[in-house]
N, C-alpha and C positions, 0 to 999 in steps of 0.2 A: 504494500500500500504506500500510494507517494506520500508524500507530507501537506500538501494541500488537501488530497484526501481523507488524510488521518483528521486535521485540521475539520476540516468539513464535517467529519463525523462527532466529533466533539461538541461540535457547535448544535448541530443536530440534537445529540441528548441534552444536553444543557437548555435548550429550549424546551426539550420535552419534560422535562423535570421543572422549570419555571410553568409550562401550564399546568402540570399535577400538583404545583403546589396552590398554587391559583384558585384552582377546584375544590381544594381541602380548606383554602379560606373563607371560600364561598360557603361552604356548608355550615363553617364558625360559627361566621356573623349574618347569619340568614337570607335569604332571597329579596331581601328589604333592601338590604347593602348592594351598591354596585361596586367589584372589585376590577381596577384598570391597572396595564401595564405599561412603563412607557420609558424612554431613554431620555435622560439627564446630563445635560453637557456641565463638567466642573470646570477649575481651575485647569492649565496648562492642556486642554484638548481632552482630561478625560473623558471619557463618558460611562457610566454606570445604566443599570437597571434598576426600578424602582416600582414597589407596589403600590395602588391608594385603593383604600378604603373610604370611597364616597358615603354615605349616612343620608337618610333623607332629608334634603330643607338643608343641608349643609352647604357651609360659602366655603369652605377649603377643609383643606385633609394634608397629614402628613405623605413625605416620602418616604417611602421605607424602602432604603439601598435594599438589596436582593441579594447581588453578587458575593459578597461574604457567605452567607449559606448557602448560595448553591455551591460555594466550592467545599463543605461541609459537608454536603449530601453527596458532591462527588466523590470524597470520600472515604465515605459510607462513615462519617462521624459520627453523623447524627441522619436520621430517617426523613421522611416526606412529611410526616405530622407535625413530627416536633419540630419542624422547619415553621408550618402554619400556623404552629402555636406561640410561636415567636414572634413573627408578621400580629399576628390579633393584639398580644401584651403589649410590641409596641405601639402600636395604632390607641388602645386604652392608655396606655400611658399617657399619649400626645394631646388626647379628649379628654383627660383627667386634667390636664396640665394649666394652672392659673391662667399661664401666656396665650393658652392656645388661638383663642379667636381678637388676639391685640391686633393681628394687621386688618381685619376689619376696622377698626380705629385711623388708621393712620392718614392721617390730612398734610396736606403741607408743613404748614409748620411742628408736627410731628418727626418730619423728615430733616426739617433744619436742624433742629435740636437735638438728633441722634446721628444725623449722619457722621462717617469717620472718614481716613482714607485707610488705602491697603495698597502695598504694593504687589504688581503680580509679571510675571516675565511676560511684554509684548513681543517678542518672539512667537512664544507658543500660545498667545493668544488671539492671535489677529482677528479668527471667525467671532469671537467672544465679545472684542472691544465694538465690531460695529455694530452694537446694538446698545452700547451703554456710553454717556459721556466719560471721558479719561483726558490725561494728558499725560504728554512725556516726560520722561524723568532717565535722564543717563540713557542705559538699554533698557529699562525697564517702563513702565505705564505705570500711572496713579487710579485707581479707580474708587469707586464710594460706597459704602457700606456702613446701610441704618442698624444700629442696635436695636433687636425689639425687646429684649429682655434679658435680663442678667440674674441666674436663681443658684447662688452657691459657683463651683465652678462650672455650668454651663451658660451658654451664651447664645440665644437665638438671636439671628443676623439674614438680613439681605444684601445682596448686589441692587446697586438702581440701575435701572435700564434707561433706555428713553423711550420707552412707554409712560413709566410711572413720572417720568419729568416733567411731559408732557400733558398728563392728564393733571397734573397738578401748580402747570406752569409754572414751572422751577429754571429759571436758566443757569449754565456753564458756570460762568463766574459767580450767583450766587452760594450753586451748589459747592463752586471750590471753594470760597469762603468760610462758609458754614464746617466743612469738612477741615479743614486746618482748624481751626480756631476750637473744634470740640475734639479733635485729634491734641492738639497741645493744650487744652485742659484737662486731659485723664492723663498725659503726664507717661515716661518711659524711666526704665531702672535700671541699675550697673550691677550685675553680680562677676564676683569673680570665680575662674572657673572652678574652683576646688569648693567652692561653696556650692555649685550646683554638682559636682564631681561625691559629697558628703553627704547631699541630699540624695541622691538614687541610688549609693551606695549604704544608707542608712548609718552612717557615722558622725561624729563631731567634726567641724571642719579641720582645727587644727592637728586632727588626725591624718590629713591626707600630707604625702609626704612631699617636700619640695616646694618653692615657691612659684607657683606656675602663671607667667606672664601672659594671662587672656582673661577678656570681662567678656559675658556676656550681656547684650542688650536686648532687652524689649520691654513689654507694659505691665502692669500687676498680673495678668490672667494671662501673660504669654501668647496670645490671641491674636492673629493679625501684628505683631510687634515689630517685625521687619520695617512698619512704617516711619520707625527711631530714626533711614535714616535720612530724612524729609526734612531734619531738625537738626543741622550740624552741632551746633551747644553742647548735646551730648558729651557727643565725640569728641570738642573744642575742650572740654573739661578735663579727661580723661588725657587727652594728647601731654597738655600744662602740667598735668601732676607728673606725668611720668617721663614728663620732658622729651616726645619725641613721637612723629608723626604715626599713624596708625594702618594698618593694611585692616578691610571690612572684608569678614569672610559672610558671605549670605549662607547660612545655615540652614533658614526656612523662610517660608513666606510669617513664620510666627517667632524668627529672630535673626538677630549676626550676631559675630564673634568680631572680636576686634585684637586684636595684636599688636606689638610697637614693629616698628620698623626697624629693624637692629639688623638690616642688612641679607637678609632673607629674603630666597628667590619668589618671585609673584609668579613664574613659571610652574615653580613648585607648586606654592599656594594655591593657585588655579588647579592643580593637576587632585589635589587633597580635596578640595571645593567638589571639585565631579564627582572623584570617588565618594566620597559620600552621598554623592545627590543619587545617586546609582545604587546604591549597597542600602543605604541607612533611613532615607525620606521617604514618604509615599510620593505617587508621581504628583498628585493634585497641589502638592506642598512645596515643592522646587519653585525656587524663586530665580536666580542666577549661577549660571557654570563663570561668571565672571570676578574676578575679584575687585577691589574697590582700595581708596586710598585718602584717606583726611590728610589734606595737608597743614598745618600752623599757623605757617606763615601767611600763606593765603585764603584760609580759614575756609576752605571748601574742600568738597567731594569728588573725587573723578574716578573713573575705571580705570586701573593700575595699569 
């Protein structure tokens, strides 16, 4: 069997098993409920599968990603039910949820008062950015994302499009406005690495051994934090103390790593950058294969 073939055949079951699971949801939540299937474009080109549970008289309904269980079921981790049984809890969960019907709520100035930015790779976004206001930034695009809710460490969020800008006439420059000015009042943080190195390792920091020359940057909730570096100050800060310019490693789209420049190849650095965006991030979350550079002196940013 060729490899397209094989390919083909994969895909084949994997849809068959996405309708069997379908069917068993249907049975869940009764012939009341319509259950629909549908593809999901993410960050950086992905796309995913996603189930909804319409309800009657309902104005919206969660997604509920798929492809994680179906590769569960492919498996054989777990079965076709307990797959559906999964899809229902979180759908209850979503209807359970204080937040769930806020973006019924949301008016313009709703959107001024929560919008943020996010940075995301224009490279692998191109199909994504024509449908929502953005601007440039280095190699990367700015784009805008409302808070809807913040409960504990979860965070429900949107992309704006320009649908929703539109129906609410919001123009470019307001929406950039609004979006910096609530992007730097919730404010970005410096950890160094061995404190985050303490934390997932579950020991005291001065446990970790060595004094290791990297902070890392982003926002209280690590969320979108990569936007840190929209804000040179940061960075401006950190260069002063340590008296020496900084190479930006883009780690995710939810932080960087920042480093002195003590003479260390950006060759390198780049080559460390990919490998990780390859090995270690999901693809949705790759921000840049590029490395980046605070200068002091001239108290900006540029791609090394």
């Amino acid at each position: 069997m060729s490899g397209n073939d094989s390919r083909s055949e994969e895909k084949t079951m994997r849809e068959e098993f996405l309708n069997k699971i379908v069917k068993a949801v249907k049975e869940k939540v009764g012939t009341e409920c319509e259950v629909r299937t549908r593809e999901v474009k993410k960050n950086n080109g992905l796309v995913l599968r996603a189930i909804e549970i319409w309800e009657p008289g309902a104005s919206g309904t969660a997604e509920i990603y798929i492809d994680g269980l179906l590769n569960r079921v492919e498996t054989c981790e777990i079965g076709l039910d307990e797959a559906a049984r999964e899809v229902v809890r979180i759908h209850k969960k979503h209807k359970e949820n204080e937040f769930a019907d806020m973006v019924k709520r949301i008016d313009k100035r709703y959107i001024l008062d929560n919008v943020t930015c996010q940075l995301v790779s224009k490279e692998k976004n191109g199909e994504r950015l024509s449908v929502m206001p953005y601007r440039d930034f280095l190699d990367l695009a700015v784009i805008y994302r409302v808070i809807v809710a913040e409960n504990g460490s979860e965070t429900a969020s949107f992309a704006v499009g320009n649908a929703i800008c539109k129906k609410h006439g919001i123009g470019g420059d307001e929406l950039e406005s609004a979006a910096r000015r609530n992007t730097e009042g919730k404010g970005f943080r410096t950890w160094p690495i061995a404190s985050i190195i303490a934390e997932t390792a579950g020991v005291q920091e001065e446990d970790c051994e060595g004094n290791i020359p990297m902070w890392v940057f982003s926002n209280d909730r690590r969320n979108y934090g990569a936007a840190v570096m929209l804000y040179e100050g940061y960075f401006d800060k950190l260069a002063r103390r340590i008296e020496s310019d900084l190479y930006i490693l883009p780690s995710s789209i939810h932080e960087v790593v920042a480093v002195p420049d003590n003479g260390m190849d950006k060759d390198e650095l780049r080559a460390i950058v990919r490998m990780i965006n390859s090995s270690e991030v999901p693809e949705d979350e790759v921000l840049s294969e590029n490395v980046y550079r605070y200068c002091r002196k001239e108290k900006r940013l540029v791609i090394a």
